[in-house]
C-alpha positions as CSV (number, residue, x, y, z in Angstrom):
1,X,0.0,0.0,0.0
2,X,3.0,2.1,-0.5
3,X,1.1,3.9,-3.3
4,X,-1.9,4.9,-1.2
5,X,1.2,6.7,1.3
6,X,2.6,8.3,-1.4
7,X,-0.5,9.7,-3.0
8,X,-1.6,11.4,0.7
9,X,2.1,12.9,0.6
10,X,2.1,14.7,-2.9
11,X,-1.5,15.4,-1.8
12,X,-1.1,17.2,1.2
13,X,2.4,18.7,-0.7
14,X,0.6,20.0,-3.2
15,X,-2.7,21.6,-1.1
16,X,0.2,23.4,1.2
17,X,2.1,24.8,-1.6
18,X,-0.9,25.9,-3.4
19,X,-2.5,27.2,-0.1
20,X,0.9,29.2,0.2
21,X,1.3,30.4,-2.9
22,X,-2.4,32.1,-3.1
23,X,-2.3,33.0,0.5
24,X,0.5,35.6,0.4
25,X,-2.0,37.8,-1.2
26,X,-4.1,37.4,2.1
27,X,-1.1,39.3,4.0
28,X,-2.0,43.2,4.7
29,X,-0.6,45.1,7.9
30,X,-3.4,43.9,9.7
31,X,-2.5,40.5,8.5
32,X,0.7,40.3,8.6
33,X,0.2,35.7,8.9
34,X,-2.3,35.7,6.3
35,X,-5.3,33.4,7.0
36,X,-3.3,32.4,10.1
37,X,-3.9,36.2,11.4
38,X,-7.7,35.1,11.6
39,X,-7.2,31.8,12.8
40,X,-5.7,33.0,16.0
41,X,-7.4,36.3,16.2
42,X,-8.0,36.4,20.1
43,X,-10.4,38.5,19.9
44,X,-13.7,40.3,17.6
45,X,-12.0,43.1,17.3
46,X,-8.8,41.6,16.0
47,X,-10.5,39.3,13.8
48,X,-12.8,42.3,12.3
49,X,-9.6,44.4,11.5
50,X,-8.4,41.1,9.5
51,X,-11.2,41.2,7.3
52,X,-11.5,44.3,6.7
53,X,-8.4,44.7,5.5
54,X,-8.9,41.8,3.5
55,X,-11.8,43.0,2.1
56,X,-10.1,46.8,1.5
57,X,-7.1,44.8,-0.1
58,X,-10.1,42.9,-2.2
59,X,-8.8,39.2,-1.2
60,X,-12.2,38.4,0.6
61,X,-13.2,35.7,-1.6
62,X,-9.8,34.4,-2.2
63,X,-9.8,34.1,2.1
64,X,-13.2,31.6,1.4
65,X,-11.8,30.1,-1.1
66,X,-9.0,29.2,0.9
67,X,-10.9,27.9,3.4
68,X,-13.2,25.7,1.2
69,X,-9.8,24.1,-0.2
70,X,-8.4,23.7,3.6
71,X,-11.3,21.3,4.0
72,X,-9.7,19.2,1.1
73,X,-6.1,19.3,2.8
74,X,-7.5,18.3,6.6
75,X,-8.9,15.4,4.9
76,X,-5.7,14.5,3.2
77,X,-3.1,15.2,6.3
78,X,-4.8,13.4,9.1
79,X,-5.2,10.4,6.4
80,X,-1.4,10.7,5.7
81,X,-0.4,11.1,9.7
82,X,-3.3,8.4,10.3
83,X,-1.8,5.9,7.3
84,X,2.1,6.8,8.5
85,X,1.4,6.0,11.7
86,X,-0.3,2.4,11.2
87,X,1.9,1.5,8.8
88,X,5.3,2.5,10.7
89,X,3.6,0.4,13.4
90,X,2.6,-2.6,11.9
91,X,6.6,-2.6,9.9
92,X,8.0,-3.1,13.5
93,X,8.7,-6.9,14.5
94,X,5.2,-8.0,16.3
95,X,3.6,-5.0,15.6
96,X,5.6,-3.3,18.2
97,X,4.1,-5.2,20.8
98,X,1.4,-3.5,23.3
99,X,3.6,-0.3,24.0
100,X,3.7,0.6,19.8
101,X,0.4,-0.1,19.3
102,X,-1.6,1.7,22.1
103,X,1.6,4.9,20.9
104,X,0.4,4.4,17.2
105,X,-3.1,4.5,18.4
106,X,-2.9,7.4,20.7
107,X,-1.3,9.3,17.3
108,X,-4.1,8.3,15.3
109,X,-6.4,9.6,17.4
110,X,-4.5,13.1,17.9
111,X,-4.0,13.6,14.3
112,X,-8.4,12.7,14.0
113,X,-8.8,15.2,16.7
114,X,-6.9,17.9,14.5
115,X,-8.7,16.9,11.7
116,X,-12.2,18.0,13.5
117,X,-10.2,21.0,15.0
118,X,-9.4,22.2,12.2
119,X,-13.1,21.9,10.5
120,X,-14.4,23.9,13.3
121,X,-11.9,26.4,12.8
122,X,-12.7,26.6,9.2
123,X,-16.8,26.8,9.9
124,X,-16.4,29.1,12.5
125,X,-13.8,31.5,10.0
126,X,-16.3,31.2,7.6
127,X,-18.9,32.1,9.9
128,X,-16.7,35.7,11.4
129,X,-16.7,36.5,7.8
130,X,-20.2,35.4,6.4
131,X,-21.3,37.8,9.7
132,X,-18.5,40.7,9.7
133,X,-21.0,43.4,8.3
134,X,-23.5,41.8,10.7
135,X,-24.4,42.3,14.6
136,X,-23.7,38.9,15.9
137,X,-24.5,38.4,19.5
138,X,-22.2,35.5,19.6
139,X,-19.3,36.7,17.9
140,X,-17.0,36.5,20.7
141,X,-17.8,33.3,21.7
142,X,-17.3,32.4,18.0
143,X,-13.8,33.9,17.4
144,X,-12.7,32.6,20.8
145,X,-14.0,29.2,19.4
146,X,-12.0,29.6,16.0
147,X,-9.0,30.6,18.3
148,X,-9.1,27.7,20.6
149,X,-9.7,25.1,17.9
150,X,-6.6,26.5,15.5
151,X,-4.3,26.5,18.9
152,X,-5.6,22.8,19.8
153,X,-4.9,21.9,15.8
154,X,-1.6,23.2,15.9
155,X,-0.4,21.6,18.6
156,X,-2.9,18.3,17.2
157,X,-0.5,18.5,14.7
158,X,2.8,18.8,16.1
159,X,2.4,15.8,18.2
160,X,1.1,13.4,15.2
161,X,3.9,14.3,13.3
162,X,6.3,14.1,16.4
163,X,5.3,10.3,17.3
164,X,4.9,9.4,13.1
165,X,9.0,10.3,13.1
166,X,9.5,8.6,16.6
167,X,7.9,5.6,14.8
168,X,10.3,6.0,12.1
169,X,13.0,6.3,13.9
170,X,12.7,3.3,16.5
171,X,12.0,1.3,12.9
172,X,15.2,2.2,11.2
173,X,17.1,1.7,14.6
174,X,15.4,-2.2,14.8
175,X,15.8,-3.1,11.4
176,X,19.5,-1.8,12.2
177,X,20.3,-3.7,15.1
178,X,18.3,-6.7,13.7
């Protein structure tokens, strides 16, 4: 199933470079991270200077569009990190016995649970700018909601990607010493 790994990897390479690429135009001084600025605007005011500078710089849509096509990239990187980490897994001698399995398992699970992070961060973005011109009684809750679920992603992320390599690496050290 090396094929299936491989196509997740271009995937995901592809959606980041083209996400980067069209995102630079998102950048303004009140935006200085691009989408990223909105993602962990900490607060309504902060996340309405975002987009209106976004809409002043006339990248509104693009920011939508970007978010429509982030949905296509969560479902492709929590499939690679959830693929990587089986596989690494199940290469080890025994499966890795109890200890690999439940580590492989807990790393699936985180890299699901930035997978739904991250699509409540994109509905909730969508929602802050679907509303901006908009009294919206909840609109705190909602950007502390986008910022909460971005910061959980991130860090979502950071460990699935953290134990995939520690998979890696205790693989290439047994098949070394073996």
């Amino acid at each position: 199933m090396w094929w299936l790994g491989l196509f997740l990897l271009i995937g995901t390479a592809a959606l980041l470079i083209a996400l980067g690429k069209s995102g630079r135009r998102l950048v303004t001084p009140f935006a200085p991270r691009g989408g990223v600025s909105l993602q962990l605007a900490n607060s309504p005011a902060f996340a309405d200077s975002v987009i209106r500078s976004w809409e002043k710089a006339g990248v509104i849509r693009l920011a939508r569009r970007q978010i429509y096509l982030d949905f296509v990239l969560i479902v492709f990187y929590s499939s690679l990190l959830v693929f990587a980490c089986a596989e690494l897994q199940w290469s080890l001698p025994d499966g890795g016995g109890p200890y690999w399995r439940s580590f492989a398992l807990a790393d699936e699970v985180a890299a699901v649970l930035a997978a739904l992070c991250d699509a409540t961060e994109n509905f909730g973005m969508l929602d802050l700018i679907a509303t901006f011109r908009r009294p919206a009684p909840l609109r705190g809750a909602l950007t502390k909601l986008v910022f909460v679920s971005a910061s959980s992603k991130f860090i979502l992320i950071a460990l699935s990607a953290a134990a995939a390599l520690t998979l890696f690496i205790t693989l290439a050290i047994t098949r070394v010493l073996s």
